[in-house]
C-alpha positions as CSV (number, residue, x, y, z in Angstrom):
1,X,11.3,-0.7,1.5
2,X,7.3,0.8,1.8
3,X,4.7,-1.4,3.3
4,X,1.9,-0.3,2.8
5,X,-1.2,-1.8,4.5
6,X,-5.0,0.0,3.8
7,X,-8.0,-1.6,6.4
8,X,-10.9,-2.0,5.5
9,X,-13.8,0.5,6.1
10,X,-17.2,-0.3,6.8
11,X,-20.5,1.8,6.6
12,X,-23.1,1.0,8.1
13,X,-26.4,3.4,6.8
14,X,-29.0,1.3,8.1
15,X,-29.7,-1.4,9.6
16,X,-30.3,-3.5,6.4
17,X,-27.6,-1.7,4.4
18,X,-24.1,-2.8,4.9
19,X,-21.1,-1.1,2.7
20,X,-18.0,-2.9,3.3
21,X,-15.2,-2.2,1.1
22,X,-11.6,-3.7,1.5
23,X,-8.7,-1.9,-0.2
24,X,-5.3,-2.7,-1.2
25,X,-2.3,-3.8,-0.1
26,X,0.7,-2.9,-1.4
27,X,4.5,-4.1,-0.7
28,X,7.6,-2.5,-2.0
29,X,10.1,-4.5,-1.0
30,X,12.6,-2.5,-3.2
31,X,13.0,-0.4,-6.6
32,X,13.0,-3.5,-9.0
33,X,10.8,-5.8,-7.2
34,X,7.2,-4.9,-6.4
35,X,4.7,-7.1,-4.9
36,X,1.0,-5.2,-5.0
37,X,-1.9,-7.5,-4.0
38,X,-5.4,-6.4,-4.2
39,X,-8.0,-7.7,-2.3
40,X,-11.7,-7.9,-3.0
41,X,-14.3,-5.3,-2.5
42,X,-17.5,-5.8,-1.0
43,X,-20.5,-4.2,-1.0
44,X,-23.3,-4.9,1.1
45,X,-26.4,-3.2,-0.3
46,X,-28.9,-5.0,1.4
47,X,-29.7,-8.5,2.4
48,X,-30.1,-9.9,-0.9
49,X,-27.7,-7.8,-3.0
50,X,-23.7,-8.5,-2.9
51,X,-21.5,-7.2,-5.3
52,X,-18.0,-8.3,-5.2
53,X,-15.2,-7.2,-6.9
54,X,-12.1,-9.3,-6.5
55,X,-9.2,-7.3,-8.6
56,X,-6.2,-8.8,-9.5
57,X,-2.8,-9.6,-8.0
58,X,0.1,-8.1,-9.6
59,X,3.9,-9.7,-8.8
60,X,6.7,-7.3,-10.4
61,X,10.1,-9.7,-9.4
62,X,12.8,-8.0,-11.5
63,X,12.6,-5.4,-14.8
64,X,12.7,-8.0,-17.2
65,X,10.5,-10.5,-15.3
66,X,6.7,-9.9,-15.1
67,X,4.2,-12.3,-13.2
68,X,0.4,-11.1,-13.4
69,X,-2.1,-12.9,-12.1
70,X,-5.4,-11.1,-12.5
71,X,-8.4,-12.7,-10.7
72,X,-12.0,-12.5,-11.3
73,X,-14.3,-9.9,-11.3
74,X,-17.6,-11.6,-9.4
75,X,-20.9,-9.6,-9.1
76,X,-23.5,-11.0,-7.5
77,X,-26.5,-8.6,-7.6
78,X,-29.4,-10.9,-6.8
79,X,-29.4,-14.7,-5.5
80,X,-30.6,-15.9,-8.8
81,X,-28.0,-13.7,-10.9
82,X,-23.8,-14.1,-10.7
83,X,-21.6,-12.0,-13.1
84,X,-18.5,-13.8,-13.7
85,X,-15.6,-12.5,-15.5
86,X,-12.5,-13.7,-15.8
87,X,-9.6,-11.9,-16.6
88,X,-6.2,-13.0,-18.0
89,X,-3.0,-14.5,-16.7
90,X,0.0,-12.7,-18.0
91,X,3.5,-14.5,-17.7
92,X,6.8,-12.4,-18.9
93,X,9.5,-14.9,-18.2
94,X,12.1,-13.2,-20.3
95,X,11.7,-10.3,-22.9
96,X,11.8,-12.5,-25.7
97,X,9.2,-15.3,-23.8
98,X,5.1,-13.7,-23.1
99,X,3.1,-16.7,-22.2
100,X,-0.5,-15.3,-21.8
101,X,-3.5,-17.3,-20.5
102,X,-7.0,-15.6,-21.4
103,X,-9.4,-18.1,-18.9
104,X,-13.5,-18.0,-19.8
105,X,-15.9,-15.8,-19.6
106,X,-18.7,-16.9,-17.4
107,X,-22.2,-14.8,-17.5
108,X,-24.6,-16.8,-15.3
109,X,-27.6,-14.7,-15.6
């Protein structure tokens, strides 16, 4: 059993300029099972420029059953531009079952 927790760090290079970014955490509760969930990054460049990167959430419950759940990816570089993409959802009941989700892809630019 590893638990793993990683804080976030924050820089702060002037007083307009903010980098925050929050890493992962990660929970091995044993061999077969594996829980990782990955939070979101953000980065503070300036007042008026966020990026934000939310990564996904992976959910390993046995060898032969695979739950992934990958979240969007979100940039927002000005306030009248959002990148949004999202990623897939990824269900492996069994070996012989996949049941895979693609969601949208949204550009809002």
């Amino acid at each position: 059993i590893l638990v793993t927790t990683y804080t976030c760090h924050r820089l702060y290079l002037s007083p307009p300029i903010l980098v925050t970014v929050y890493t992962c955490h990660r929970l091995y509760l044993s061999p077969s099972i594996l829980v990782t969930t990955y939070t979101c990054h953000r980065l503070y460049l300036s007042p008026s420029v966020l990026v934000t990167v939310y990564t996904g959430h992976h959910l390993y419950l046995s060898p032969s059953i695979l739950v992934t759940i990958c979240t969007c990816h979100r940039l927002y570089l000005s306030p009248p531009i959002l990148v949004t993409i999202y990623t897939c959802h990824r269900l492996y009941l069994s070996p012989p079952i996949l049941v895979t989700v693609y969601t949208c892809h949204h550009l809002y630019l």
